[in-house]
Short mmCIF file of the C-alpha atoms (twelve columns), coordinates in Angstrom:
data_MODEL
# 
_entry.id   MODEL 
# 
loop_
_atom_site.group_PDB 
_atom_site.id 
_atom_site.type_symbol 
_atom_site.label_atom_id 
_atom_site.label_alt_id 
_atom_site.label_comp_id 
_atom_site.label_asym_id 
_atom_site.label_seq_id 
_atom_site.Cartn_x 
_atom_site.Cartn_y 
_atom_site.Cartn_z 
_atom_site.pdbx_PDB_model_num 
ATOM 1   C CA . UNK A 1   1.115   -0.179  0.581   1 
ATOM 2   C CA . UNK A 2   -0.861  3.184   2.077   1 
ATOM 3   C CA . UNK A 3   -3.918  1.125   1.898   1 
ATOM 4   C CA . UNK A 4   -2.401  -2.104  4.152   1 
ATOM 5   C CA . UNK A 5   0.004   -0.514  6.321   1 
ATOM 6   C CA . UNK A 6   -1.466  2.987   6.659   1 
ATOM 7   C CA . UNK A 7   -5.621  2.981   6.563   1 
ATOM 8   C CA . UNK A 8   -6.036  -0.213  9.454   1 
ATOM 9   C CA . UNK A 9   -3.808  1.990   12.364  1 
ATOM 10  C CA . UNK A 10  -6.023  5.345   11.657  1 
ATOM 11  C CA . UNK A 11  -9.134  2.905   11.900  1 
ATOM 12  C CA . UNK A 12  -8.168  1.892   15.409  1 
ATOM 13  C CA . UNK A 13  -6.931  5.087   16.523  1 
ATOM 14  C CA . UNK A 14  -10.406 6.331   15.513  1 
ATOM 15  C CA . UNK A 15  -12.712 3.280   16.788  1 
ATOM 16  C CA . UNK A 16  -10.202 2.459   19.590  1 
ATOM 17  C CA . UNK A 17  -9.883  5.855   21.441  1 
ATOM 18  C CA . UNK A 18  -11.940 8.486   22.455  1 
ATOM 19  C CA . UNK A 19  -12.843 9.613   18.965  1 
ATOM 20  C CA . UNK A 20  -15.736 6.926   18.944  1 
ATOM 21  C CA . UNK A 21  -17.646 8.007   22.341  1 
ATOM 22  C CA . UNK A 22  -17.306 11.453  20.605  1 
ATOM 23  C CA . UNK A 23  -19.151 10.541  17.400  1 
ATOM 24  C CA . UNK A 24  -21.479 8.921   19.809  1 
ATOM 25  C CA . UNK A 25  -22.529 11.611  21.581  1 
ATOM 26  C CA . UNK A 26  -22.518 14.115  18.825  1 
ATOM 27  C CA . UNK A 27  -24.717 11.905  16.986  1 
ATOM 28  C CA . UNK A 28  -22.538 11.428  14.048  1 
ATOM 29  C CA . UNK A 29  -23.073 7.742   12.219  1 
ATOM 30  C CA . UNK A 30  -20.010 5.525   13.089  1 
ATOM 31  C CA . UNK A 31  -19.580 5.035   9.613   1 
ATOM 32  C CA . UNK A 32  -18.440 8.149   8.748   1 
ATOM 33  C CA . UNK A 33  -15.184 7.475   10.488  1 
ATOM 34  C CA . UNK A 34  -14.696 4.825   7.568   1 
ATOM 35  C CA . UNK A 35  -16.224 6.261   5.035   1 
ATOM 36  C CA . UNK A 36  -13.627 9.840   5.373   1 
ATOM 37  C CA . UNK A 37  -10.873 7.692   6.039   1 
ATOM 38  C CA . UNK A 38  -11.407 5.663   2.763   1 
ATOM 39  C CA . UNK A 39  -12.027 8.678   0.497   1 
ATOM 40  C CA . UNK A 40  -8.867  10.422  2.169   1 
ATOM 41  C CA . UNK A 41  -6.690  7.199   1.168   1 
ATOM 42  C CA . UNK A 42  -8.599  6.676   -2.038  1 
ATOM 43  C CA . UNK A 43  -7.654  10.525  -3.288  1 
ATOM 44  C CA . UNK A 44  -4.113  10.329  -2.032  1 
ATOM 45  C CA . UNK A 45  -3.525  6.845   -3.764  1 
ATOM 46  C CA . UNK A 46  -4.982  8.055   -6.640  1 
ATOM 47  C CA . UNK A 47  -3.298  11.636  -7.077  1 
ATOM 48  C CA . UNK A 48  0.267   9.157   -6.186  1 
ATOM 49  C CA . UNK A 49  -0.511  6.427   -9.321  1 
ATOM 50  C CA . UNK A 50  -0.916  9.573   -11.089 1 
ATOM 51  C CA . UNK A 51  2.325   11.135  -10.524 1 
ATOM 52  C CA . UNK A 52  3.808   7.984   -11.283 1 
ATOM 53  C CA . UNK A 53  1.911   7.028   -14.012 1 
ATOM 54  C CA . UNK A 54  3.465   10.616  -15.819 1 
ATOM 55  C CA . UNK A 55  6.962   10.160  -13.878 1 
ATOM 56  C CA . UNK A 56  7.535   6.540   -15.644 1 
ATOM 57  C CA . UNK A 57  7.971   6.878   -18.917 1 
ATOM 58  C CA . UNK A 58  10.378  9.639   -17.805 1 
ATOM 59  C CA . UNK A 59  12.546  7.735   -15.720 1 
ATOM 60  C CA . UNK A 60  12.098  4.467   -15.854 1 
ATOM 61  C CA . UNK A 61  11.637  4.746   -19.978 1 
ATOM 62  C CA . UNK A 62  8.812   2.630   -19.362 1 
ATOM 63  C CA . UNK A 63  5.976   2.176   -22.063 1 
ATOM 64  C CA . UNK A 64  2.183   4.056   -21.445 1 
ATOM 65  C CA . UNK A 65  -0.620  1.777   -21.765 1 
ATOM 66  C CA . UNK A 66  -2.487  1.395   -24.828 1 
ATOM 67  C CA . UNK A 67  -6.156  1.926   -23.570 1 
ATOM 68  C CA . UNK A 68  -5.293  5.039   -20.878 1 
ATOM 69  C CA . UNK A 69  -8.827  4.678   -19.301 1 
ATOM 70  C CA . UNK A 70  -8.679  0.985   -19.089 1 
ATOM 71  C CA . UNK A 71  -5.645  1.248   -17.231 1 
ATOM 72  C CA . UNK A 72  -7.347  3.925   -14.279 1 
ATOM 73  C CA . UNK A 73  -10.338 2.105   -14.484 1 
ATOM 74  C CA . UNK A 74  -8.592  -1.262  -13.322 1 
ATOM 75  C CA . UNK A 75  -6.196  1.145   -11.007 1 
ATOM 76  C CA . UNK A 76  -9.534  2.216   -9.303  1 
ATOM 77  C CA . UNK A 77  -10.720 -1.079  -8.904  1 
ATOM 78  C CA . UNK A 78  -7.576  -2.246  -7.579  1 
ATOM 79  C CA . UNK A 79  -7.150  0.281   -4.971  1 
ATOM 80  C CA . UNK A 80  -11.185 0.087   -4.037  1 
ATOM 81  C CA . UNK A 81  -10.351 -3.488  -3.181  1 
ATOM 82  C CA . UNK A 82  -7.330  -2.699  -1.670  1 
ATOM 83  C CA . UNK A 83  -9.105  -0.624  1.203   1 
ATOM 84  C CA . UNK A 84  -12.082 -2.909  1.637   1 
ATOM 85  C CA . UNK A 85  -9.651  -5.474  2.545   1 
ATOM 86  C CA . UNK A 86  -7.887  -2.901  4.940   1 
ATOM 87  C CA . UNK A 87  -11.070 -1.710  6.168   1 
ATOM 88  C CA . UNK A 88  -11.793 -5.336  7.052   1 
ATOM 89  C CA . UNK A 89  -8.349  -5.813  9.300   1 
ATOM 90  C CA . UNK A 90  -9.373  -2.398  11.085  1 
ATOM 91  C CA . UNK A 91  -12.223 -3.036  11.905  1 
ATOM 92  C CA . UNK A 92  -11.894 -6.821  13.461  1 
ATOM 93  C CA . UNK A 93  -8.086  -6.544  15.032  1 
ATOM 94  C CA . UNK A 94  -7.898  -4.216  17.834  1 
ATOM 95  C CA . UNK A 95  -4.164  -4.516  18.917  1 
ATOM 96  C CA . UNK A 96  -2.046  -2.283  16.988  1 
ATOM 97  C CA . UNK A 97  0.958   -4.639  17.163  1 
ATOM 98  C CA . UNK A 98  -1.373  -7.944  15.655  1 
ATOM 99  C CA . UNK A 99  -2.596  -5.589  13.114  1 
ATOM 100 C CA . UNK A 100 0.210   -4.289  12.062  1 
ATOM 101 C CA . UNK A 101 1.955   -8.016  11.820  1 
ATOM 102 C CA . UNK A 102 -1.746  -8.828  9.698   1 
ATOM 103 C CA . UNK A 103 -1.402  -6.004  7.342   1 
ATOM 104 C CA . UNK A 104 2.136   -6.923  6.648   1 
ATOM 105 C CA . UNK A 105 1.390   -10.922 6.290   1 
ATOM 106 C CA . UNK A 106 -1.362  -9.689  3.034   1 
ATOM 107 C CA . UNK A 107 0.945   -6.898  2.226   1 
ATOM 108 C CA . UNK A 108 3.782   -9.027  1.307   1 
ATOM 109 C CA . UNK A 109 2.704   -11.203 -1.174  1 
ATOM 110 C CA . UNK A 110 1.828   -8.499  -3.284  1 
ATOM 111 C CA . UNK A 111 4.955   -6.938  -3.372  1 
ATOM 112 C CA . UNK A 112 6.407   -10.143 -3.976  1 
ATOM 113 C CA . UNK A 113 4.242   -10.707 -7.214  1 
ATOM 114 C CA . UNK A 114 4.485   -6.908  -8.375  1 
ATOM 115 C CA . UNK A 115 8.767   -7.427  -7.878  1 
ATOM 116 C CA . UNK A 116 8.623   -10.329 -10.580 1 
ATOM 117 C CA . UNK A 117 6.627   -7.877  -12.764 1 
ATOM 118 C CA . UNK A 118 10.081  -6.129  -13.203 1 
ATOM 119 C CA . UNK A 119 12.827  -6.886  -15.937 1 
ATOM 120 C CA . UNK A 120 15.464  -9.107  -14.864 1 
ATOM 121 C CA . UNK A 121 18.251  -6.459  -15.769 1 
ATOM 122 C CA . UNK A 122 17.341  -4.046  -13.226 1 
ATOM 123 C CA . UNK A 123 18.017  -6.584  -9.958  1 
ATOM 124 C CA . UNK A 124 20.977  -8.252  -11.950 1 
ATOM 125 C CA . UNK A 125 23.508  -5.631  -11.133 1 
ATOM 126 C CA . UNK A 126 22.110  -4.721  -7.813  1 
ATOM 127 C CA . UNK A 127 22.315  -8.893  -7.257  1 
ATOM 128 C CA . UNK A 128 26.038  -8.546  -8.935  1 
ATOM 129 C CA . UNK A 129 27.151  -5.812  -6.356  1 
ATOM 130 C CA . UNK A 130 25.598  -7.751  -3.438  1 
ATOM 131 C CA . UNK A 131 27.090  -11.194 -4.360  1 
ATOM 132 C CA . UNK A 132 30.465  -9.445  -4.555  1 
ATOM 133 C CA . UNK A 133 30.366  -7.293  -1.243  1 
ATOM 134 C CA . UNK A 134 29.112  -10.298 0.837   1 
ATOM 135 C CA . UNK A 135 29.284  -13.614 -0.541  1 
ATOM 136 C CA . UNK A 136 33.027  -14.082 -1.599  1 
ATOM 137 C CA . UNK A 137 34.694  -16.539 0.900   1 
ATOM 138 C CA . UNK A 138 32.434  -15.479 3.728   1 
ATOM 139 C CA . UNK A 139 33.619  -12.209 3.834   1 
ATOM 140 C CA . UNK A 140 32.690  -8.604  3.631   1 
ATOM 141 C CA . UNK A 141 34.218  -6.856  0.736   1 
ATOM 142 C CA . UNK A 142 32.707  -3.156  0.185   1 
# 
């Protein structure tokens, strides 16, 4: 999610504004604006999967991978690929409303597919509770 809906709006506000004539006429590559705001989101994705990769089994009594540096290795990849493509809708949308709408439309379908990763007893009762506040008779029951 940091790398759909949060890296594209910091790469417009940087290659949109001001802050490009001023790498400009410092002399400073134009790529640097990418290349500092992918490390930045690469770090602060990274030092996140960590937390919850040590927070899981805690609370969620969730199982640790069998090959640990497997599992980081494919995380890296994953979130690598995740900013290219995030990079990409930057870099070619310049309204801030379309991109946001963009990120959201590639955003979504991976949230769908990570939500059917999930047990089916954890959205039973939340789907219980719902069906029984809202969908008796057409009325609101909470």
């Amino acid at each position: 999610m940091g790398a759909f809906i949060g890296v594209p709006p910091s790469m417009v506000e940087v290659y949109g504004t001001d802050i490009k004539k001023m790498y400009i006429a410092n002399g400073i590559p134009l790529c640097f604006g990418v290349i500092t705001l992918v490390v930045s989101a690469f770090i602060h994705l990274m030092i996140m999967s960590m937390i919850i990769f040590t927070l899981a089994p805690i609370v969620f009594h969730s199982t640790i991978p069998s090959n640990i540096p497997l599992y980081f290795i494919t995380l890296a990849l994953f979130v690598i690929v995740s900013l290219a493509i995030s990079c990409v809708l930057g870099l070619a949308v310049k309204n801030q409303a379309k991109l946001t709408m963009y990120s959201q439309v590639v955003f979504y379908p991976l949230l769908c597919c990570l939500v059917s990763c999930f047990r089916q007893n954890y959205f039973q009762t939340f789907l219980k509770v719902w069906e029984n506040c809202f969908l008796q008779h057409g009325d609101i029951l909470c």
